[in-house]
PDB file of N, CA, C and O in Angstrom, chain B, residues numbered from 101:
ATOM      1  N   UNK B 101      97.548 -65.348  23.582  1.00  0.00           N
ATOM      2  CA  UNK B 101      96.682 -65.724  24.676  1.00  0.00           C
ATOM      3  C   UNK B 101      96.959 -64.785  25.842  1.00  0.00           C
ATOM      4  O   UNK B 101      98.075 -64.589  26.324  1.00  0.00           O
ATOM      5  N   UNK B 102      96.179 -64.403  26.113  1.00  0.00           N
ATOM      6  CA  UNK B 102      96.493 -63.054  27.470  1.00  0.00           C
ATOM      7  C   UNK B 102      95.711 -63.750  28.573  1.00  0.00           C
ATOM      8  O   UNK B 102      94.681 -64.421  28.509  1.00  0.00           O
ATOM      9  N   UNK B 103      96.537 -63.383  29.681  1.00  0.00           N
ATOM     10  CA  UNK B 103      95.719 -64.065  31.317  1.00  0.00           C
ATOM     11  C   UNK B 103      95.111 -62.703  32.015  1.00  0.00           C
ATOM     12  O   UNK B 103      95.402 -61.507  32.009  1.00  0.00           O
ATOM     13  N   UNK B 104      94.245 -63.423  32.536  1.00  0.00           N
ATOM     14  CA  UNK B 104      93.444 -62.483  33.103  1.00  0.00           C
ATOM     15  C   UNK B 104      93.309 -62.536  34.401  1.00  0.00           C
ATOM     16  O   UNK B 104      93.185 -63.681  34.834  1.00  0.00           O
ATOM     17  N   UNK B 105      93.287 -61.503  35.348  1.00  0.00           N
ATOM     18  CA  UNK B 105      93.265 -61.876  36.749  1.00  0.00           C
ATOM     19  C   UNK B 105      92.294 -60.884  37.353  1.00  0.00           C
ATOM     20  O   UNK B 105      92.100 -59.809  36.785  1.00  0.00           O
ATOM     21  N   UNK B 106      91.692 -61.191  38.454  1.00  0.00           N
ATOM     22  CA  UNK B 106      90.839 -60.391  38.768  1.00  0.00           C
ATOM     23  C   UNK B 106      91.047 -59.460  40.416  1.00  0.00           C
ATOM     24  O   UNK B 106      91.715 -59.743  41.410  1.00  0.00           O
ATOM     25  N   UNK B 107      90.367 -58.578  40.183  1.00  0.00           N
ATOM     26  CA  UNK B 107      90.977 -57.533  41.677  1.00  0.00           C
ATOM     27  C   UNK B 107      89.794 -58.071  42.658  1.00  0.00           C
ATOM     28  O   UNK B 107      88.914 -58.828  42.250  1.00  0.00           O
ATOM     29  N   UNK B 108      89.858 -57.675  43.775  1.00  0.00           N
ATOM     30  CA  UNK B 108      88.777 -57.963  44.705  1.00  0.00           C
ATOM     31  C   UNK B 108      87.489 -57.894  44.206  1.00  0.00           C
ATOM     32  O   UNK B 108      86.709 -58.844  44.135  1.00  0.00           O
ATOM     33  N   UNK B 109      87.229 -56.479  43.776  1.00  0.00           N
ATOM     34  CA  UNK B 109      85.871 -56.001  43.495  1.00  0.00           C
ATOM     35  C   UNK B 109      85.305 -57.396  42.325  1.00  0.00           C
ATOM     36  O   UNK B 109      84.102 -57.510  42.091  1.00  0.00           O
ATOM     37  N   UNK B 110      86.102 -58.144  41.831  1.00  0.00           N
ATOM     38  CA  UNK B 110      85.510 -58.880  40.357  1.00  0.00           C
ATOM     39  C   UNK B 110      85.985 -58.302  39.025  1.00  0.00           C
ATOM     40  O   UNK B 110      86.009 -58.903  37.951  1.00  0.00           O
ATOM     41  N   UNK B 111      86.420 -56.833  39.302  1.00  0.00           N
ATOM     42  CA  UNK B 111      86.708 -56.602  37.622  1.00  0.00           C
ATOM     43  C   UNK B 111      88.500 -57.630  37.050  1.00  0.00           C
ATOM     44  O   UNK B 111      89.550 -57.873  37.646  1.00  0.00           O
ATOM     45  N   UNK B 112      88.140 -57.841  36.083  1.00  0.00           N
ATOM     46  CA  UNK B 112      89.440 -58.414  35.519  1.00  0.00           C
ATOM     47  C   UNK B 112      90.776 -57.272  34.965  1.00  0.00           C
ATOM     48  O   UNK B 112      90.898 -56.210  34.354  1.00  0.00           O
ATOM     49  N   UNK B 113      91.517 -58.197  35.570  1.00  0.00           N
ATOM     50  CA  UNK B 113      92.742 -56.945  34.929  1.00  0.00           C
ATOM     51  C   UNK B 113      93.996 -57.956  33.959  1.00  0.00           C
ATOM     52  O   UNK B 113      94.757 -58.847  34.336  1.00  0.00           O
ATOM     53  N   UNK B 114      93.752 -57.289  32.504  1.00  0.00           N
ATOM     54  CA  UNK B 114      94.798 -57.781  31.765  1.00  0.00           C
ATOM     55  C   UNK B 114      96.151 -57.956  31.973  1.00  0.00           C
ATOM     56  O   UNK B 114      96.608 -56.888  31.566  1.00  0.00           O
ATOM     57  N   UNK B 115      97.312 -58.795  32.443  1.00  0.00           N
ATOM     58  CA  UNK B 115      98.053 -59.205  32.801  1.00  0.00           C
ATOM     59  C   UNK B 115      99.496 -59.242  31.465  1.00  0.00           C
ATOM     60  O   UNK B 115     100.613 -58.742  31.592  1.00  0.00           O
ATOM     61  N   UNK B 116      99.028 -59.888  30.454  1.00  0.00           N
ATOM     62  CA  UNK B 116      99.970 -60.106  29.254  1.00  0.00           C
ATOM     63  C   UNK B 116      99.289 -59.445  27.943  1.00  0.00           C
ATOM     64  O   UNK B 116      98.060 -59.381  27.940  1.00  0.00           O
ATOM     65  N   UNK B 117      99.847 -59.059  27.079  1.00  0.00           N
ATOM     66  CA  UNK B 117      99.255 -58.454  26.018  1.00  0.00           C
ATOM     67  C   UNK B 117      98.893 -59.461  25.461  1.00  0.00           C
ATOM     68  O   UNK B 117      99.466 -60.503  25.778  1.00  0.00           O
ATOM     69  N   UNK B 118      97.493 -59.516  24.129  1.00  0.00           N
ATOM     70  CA  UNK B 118      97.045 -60.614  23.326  1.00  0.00           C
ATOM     71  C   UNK B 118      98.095 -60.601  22.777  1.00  0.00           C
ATOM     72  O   UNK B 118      98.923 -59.692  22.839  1.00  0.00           O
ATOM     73  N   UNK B 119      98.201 -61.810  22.057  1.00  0.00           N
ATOM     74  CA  UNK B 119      99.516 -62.572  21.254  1.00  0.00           C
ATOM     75  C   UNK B 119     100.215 -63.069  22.032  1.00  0.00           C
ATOM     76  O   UNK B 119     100.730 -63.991  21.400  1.00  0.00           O
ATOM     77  N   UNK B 120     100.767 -63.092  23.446  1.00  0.00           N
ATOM     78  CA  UNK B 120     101.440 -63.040  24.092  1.00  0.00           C
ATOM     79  C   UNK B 120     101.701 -64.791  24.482  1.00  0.00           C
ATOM     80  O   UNK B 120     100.703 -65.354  24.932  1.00  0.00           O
ATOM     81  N   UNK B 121     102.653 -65.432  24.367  1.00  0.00           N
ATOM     82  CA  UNK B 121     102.926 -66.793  24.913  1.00  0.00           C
ATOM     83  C   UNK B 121     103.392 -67.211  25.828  1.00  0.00           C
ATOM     84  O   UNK B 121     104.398 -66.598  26.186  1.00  0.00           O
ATOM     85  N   UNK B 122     103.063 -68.160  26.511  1.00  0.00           N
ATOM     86  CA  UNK B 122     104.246 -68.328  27.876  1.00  0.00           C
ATOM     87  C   UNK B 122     105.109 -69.993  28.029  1.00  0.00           C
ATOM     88  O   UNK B 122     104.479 -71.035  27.848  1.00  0.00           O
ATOM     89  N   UNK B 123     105.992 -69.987  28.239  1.00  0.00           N
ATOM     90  CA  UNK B 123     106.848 -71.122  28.500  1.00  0.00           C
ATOM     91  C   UNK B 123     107.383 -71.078  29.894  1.00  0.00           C
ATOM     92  O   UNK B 123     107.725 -70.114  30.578  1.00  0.00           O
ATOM     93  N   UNK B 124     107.370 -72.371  30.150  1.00  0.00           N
ATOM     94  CA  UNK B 124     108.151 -72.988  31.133  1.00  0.00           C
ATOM     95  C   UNK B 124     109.455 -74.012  30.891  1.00  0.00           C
ATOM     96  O   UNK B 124     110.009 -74.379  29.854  1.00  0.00           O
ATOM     97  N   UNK B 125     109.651 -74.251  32.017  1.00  0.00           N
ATOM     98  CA  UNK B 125     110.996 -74.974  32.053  1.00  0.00           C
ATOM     99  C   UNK B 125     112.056 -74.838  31.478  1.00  0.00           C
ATOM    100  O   UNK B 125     112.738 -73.813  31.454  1.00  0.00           O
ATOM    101  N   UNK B 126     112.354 -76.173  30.812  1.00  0.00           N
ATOM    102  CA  UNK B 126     113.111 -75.919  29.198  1.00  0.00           C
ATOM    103  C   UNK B 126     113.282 -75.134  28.477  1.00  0.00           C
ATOM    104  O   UNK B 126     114.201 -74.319  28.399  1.00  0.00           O
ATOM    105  N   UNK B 127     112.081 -75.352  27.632  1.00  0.00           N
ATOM    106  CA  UNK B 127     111.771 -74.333  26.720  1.00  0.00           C
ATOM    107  C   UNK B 127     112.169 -72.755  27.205  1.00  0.00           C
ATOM    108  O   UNK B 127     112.875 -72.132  26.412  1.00  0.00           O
ATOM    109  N   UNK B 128     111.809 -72.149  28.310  1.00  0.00           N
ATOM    110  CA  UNK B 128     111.591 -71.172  28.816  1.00  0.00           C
ATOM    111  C   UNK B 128     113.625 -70.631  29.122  1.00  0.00           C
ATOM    112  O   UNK B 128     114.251 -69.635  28.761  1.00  0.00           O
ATOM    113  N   UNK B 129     113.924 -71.525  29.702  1.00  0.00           N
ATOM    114  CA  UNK B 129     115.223 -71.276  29.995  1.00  0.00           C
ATOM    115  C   UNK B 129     115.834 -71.671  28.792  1.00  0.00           C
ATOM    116  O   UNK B 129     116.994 -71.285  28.938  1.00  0.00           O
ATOM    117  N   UNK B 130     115.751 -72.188  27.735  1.00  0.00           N
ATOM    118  CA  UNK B 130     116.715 -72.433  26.274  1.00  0.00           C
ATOM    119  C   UNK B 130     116.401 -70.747  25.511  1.00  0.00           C
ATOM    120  O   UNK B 130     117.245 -69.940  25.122  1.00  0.00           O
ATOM    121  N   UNK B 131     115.487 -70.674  25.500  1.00  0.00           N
ATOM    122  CA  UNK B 131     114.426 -68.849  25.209  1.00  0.00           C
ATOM    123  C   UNK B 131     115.754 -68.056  25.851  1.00  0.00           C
ATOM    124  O   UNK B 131     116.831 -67.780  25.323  1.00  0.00           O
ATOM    125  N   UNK B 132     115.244 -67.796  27.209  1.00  0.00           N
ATOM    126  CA  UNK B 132     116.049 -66.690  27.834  1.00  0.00           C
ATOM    127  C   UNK B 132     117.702 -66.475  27.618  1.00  0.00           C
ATOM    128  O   UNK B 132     118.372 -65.444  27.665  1.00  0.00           O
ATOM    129  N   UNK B 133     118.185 -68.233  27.297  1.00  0.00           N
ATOM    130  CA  UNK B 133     119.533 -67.907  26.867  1.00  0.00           C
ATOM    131  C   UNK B 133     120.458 -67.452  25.558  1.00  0.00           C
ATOM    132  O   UNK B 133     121.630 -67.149  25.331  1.00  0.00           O
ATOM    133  N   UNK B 134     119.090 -67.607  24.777  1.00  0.00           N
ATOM    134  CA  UNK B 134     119.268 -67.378  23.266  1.00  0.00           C
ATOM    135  C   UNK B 134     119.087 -66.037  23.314  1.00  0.00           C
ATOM    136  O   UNK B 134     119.994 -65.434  22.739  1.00  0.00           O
ATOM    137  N   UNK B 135     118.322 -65.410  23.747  1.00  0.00           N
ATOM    138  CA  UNK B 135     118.199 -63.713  23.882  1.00  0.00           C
ATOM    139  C   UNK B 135     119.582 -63.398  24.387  1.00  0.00           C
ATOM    140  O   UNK B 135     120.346 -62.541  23.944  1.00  0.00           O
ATOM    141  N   UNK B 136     119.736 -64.054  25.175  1.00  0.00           N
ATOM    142  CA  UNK B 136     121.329 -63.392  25.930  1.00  0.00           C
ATOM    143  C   UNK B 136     122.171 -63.613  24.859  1.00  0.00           C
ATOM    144  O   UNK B 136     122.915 -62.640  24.740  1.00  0.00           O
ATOM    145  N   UNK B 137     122.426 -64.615  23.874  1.00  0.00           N
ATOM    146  CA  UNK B 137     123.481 -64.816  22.876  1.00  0.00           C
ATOM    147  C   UNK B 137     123.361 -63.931  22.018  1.00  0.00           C
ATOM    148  O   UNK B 137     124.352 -63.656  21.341  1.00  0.00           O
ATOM    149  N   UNK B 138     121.951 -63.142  21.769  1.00  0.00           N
ATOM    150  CA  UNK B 138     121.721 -62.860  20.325  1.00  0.00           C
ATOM    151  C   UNK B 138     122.097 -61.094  21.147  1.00  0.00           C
ATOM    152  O   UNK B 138     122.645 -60.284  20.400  1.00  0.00           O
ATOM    153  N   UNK B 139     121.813 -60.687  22.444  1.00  0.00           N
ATOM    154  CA  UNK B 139     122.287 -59.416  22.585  1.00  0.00           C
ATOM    155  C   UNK B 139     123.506 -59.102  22.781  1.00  0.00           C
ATOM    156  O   UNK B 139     123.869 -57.926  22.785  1.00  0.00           O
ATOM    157  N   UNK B 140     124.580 -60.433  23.032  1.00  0.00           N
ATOM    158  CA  UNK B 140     125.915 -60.485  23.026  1.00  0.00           C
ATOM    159  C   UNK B 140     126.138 -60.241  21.495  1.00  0.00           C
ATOM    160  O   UNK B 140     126.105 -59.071  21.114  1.00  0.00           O
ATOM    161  N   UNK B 141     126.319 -61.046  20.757  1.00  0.00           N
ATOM    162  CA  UNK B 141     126.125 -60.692  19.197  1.00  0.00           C
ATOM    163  C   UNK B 141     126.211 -59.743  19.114  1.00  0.00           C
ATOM    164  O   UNK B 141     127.399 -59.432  19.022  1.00  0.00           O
ATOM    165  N   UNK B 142     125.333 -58.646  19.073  1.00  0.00           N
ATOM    166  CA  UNK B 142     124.920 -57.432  18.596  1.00  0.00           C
ATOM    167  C   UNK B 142     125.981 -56.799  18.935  1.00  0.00           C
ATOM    168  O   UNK B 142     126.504 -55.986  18.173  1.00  0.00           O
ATOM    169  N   UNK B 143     126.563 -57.138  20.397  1.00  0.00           N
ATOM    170  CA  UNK B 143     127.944 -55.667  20.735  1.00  0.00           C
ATOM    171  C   UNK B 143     129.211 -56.548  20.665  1.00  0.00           C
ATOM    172  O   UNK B 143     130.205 -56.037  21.181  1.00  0.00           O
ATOM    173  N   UNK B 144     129.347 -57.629  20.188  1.00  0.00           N
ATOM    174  CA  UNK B 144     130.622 -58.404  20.966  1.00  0.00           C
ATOM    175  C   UNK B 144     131.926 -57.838  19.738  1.00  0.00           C
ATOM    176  O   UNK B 144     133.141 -57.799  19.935  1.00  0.00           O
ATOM    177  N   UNK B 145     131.140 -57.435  18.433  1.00  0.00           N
ATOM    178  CA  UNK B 145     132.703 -56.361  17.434  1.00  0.00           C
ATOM    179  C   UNK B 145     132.916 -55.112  18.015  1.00  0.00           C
ATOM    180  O   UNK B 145     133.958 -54.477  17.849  1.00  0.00           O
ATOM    181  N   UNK B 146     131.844 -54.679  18.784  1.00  0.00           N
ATOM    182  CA  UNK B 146     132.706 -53.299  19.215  1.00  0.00           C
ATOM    183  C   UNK B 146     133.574 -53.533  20.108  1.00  0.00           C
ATOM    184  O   UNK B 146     134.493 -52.716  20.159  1.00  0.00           O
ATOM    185  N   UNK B 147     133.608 -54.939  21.314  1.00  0.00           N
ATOM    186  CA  UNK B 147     134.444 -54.496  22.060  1.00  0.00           C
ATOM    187  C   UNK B 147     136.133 -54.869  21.722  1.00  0.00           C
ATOM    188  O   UNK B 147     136.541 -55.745  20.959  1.00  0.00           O
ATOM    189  N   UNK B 148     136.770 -54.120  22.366  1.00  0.00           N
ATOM    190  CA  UNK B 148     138.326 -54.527  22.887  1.00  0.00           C
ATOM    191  C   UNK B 148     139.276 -53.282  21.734  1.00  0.00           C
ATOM    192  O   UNK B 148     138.678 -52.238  21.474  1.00  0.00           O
ATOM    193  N   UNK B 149     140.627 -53.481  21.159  1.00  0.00           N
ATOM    194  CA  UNK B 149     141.068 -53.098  21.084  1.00  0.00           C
ATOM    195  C   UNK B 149     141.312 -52.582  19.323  1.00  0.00           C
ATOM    196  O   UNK B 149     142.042 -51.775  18.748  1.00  0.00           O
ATOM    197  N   UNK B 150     140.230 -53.582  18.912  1.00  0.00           N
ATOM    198  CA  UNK B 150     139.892 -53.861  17.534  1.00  0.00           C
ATOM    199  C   UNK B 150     137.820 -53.447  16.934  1.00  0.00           C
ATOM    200  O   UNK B 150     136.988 -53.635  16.047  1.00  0.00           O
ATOM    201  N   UNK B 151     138.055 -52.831  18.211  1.00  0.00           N
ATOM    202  CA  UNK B 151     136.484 -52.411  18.138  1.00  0.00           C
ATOM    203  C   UNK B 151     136.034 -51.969  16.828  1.00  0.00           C
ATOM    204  O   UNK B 151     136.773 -51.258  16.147  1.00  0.00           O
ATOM    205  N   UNK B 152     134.519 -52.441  16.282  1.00  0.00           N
ATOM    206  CA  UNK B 152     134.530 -51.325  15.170  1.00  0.00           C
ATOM    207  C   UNK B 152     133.091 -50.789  15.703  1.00  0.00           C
ATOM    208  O   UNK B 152     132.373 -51.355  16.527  1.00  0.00           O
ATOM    209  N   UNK B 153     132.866 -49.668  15.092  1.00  0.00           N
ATOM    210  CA  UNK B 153     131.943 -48.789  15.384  1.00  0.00           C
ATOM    211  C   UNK B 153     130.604 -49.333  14.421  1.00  0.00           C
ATOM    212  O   UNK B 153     130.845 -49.711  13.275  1.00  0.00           O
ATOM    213  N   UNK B 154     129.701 -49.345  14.754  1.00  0.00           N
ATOM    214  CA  UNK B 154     127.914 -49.754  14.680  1.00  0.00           C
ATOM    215  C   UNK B 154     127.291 -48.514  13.721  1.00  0.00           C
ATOM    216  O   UNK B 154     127.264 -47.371  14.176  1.00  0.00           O
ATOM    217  N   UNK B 155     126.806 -48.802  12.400  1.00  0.00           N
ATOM    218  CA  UNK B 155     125.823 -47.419  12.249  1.00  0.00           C
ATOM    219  C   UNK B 155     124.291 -47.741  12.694  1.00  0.00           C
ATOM    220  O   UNK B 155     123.966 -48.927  12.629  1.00  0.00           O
ATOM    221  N   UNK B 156     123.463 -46.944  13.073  1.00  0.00           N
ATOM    222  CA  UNK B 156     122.006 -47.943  13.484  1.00  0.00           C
ATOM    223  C   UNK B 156     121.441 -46.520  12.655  1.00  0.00           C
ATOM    224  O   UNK B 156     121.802 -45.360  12.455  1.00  0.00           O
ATOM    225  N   UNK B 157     120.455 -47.325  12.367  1.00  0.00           N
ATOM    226  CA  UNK B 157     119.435 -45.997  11.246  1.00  0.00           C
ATOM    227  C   UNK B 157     117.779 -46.778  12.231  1.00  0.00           C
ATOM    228  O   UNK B 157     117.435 -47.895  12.619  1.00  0.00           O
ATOM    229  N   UNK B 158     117.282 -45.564  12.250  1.00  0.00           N
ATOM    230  CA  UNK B 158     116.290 -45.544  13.058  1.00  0.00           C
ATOM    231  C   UNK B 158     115.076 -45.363  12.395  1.00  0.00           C
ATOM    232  O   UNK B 158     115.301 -44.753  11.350  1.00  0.00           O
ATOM    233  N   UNK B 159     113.663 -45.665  12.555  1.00  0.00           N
ATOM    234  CA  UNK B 159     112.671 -45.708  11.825  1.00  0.00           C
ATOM    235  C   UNK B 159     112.376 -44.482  10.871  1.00  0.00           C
ATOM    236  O   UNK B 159     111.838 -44.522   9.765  1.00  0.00           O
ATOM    237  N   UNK B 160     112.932 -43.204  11.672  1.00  0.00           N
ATOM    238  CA  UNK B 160     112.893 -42.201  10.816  1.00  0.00           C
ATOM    239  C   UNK B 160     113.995 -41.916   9.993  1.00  0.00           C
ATOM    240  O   UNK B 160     114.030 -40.859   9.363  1.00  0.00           O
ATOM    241  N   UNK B 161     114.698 -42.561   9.944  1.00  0.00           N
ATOM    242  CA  UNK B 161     115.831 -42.785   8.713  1.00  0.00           C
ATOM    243  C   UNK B 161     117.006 -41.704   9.361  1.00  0.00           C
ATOM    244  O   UNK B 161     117.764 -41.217   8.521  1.00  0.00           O
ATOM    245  N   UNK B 162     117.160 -41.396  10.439  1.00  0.00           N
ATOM    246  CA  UNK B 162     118.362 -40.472  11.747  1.00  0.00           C
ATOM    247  C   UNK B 162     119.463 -41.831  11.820  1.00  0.00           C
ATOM    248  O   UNK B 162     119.247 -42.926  12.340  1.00  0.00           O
ATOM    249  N   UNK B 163     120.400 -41.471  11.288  1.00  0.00           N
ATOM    250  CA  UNK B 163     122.143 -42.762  11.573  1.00  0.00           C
ATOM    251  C   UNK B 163     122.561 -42.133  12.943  1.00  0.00           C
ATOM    252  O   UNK B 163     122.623 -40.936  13.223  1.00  0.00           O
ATOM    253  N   UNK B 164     122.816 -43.146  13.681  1.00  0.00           N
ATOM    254  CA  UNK B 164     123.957 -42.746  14.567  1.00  0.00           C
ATOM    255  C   UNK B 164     124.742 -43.840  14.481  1.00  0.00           C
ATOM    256  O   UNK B 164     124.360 -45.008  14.547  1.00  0.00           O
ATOM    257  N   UNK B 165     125.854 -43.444  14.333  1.00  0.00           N
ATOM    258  CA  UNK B 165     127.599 -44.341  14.128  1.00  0.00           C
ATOM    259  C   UNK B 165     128.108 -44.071  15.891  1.00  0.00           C
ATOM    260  O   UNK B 165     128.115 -42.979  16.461  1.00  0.00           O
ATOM    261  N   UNK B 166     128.527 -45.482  16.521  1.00  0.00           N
ATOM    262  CA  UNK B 166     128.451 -45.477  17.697  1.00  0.00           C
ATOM    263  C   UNK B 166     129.511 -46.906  18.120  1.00  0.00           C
ATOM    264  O   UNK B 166     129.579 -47.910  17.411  1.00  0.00           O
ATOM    265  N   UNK B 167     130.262 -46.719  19.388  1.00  0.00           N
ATOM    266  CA  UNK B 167     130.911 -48.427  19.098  1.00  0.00           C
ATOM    267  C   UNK B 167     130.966 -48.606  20.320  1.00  0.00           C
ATOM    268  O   UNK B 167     131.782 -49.410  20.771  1.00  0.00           O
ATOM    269  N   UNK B 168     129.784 -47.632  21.467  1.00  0.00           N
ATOM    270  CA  UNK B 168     129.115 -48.121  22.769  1.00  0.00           C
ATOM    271  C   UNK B 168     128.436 -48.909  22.629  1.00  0.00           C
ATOM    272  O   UNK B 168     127.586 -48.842  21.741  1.00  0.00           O
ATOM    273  N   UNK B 169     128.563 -50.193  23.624  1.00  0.00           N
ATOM    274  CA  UNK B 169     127.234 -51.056  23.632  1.00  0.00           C
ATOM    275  C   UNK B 169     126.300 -50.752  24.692  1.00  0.00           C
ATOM    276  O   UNK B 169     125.675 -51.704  25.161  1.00  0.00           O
ATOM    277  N   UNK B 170     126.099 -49.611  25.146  1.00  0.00           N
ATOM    278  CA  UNK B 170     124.910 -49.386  26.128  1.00  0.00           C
ATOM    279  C   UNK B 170     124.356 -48.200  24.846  1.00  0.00           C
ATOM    280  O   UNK B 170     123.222 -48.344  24.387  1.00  0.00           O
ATOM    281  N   UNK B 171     124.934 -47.467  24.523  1.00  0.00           N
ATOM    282  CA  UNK B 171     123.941 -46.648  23.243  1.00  0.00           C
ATOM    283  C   UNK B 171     123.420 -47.448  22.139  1.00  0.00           C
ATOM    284  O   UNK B 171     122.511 -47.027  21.424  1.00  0.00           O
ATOM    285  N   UNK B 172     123.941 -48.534  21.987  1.00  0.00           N
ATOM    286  CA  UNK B 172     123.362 -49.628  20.748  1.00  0.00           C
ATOM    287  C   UNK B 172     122.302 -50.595  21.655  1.00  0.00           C
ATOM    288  O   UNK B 172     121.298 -50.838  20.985  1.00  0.00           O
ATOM    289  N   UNK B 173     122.272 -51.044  22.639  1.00  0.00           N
ATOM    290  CA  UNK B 173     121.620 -51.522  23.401  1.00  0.00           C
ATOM    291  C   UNK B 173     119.994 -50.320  23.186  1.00  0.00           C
ATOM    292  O   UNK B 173     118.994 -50.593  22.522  1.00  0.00           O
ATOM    293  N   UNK B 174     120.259 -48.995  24.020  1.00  0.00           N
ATOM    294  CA  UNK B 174     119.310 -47.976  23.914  1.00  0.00           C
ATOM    295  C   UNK B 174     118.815 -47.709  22.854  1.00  0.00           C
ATOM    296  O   UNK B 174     117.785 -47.052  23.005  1.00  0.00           O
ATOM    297  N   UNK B 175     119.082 -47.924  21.755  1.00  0.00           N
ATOM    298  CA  UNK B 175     118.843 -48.215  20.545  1.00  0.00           C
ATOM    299  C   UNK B 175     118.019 -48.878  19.588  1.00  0.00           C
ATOM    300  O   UNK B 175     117.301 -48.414  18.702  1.00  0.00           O
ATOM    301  N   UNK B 176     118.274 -50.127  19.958  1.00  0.00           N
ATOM    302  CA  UNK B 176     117.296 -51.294  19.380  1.00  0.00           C
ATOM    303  C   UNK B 176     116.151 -51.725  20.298  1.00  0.00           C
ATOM    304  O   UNK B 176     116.177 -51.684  21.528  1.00  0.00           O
ATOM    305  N   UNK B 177     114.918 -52.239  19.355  1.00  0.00           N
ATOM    306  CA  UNK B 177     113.785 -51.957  20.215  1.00  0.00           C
ATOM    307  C   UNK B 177     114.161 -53.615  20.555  1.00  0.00           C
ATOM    308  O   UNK B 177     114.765 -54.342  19.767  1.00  0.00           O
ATOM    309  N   UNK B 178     113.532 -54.142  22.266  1.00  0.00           N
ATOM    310  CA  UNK B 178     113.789 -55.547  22.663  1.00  0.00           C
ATOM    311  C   UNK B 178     112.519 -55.865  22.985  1.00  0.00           C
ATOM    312  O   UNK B 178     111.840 -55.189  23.758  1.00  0.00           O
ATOM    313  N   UNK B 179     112.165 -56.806  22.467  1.00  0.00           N
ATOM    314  CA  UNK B 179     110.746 -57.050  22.882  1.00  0.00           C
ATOM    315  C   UNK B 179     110.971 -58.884  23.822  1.00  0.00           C
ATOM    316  O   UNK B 179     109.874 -59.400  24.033  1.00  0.00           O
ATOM    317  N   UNK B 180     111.645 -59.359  24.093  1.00  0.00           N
ATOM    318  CA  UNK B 180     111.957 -60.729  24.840  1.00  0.00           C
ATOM    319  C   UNK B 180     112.168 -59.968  26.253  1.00  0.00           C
ATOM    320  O   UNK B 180     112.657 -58.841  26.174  1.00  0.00           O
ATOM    321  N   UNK B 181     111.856 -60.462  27.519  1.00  0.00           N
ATOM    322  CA  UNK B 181     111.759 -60.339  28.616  1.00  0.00           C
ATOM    323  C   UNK B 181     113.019 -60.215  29.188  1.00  0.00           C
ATOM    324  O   UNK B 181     113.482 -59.219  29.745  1.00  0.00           O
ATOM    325  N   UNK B 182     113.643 -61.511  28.975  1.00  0.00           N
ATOM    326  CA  UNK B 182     115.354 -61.612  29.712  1.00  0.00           C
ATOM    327  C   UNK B 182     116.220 -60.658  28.401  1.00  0.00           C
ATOM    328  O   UNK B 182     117.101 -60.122  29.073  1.00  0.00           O
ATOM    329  N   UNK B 183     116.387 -60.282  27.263  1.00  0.00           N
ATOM    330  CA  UNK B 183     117.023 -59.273  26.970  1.00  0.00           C
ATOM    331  C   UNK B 183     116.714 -58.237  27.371  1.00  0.00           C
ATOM    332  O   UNK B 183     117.714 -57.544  27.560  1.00  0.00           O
ATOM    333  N   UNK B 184     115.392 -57.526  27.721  1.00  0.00           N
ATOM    334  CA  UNK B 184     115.592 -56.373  28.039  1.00  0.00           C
ATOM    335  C   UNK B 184     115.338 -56.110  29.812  1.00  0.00           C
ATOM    336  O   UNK B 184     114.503 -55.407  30.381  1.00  0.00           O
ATOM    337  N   UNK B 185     116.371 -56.945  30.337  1.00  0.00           N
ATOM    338  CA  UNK B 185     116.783 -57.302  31.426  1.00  0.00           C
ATOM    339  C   UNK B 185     118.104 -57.152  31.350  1.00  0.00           C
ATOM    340  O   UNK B 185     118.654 -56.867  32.414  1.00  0.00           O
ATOM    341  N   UNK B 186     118.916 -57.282  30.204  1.00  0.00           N
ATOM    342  CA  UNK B 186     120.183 -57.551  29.989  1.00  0.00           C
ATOM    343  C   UNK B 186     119.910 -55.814  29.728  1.00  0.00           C
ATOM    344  O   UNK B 186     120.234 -54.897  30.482  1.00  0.00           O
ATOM    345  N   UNK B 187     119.546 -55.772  29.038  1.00  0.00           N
ATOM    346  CA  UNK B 187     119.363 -53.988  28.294  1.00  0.00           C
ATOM    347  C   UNK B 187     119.572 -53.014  29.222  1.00  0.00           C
ATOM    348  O   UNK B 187     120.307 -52.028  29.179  1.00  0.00           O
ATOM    349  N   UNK B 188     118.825 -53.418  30.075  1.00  0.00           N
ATOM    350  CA  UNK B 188     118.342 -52.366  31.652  1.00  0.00           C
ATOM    351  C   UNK B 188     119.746 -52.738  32.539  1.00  0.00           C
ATOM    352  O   UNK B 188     120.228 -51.854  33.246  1.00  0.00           O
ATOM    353  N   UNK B 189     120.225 -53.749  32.490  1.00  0.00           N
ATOM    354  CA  UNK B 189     121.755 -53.483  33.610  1.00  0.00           C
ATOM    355  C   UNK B 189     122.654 -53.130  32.797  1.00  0.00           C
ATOM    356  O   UNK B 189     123.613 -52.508  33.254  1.00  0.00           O
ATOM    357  N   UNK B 190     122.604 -53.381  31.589  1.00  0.00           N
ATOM    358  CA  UNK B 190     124.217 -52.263  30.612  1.00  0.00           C
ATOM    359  C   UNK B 190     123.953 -50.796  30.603  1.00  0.00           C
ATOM    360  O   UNK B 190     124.831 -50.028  30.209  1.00  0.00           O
ATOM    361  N   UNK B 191     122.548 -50.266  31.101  1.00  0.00           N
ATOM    362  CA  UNK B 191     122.174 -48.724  31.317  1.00  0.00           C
ATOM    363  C   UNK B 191     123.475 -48.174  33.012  1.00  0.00           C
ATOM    364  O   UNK B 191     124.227 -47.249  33.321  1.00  0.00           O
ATOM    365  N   UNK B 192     123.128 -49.095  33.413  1.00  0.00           N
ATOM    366  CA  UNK B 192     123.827 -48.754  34.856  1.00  0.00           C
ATOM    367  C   UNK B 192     125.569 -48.516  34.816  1.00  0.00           C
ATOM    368  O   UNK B 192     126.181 -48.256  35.852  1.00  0.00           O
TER     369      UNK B 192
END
């Protein structure tokens, strides 16, 4: 379902891509925290002193072996809102 909003003149301007869903409240905040668990997941063996290193193979079949979690982050495509929120401050 995509929202539509309109500029002064009357023309409409697409806002969310079709397919696109929206939640509130609950729902919305149980969502955003599960993204945060599931991008913790993804790096929480590389870290500390027992780290192990990540191979990621990429659509064109290119490995990179890596046991940064901001290059594994850069890496995987995020399509949830609050992970790639999380994504964008492990760049910094």
């Amino acid at each position: 379902m995509a929202y539509l909003t309109q500029t002064q003149s009357g023309q409409p301007v697409l806002i969310l891509k079709e397919g696109t869903s929206r939640s509130k409240g609950k729902e919305a905040q149980r969502n955003n925290i599960m993204a945060a668990k599931v991008i913790a997941e993804a790096i929480r063996s590389t870290l500390g002193p027992r780290g192990m290193d990540k191979m990621l193979v990429d659509s064109l079949g290119d490995i990179t072996i890596t046991n940064d979690g901001a290059s594994i982050l850069d890496e995987i495509d995020v399509q949830h809102p609050a992970a790639k929120m999380i994504v964008e401050v492990a760049k910094t």
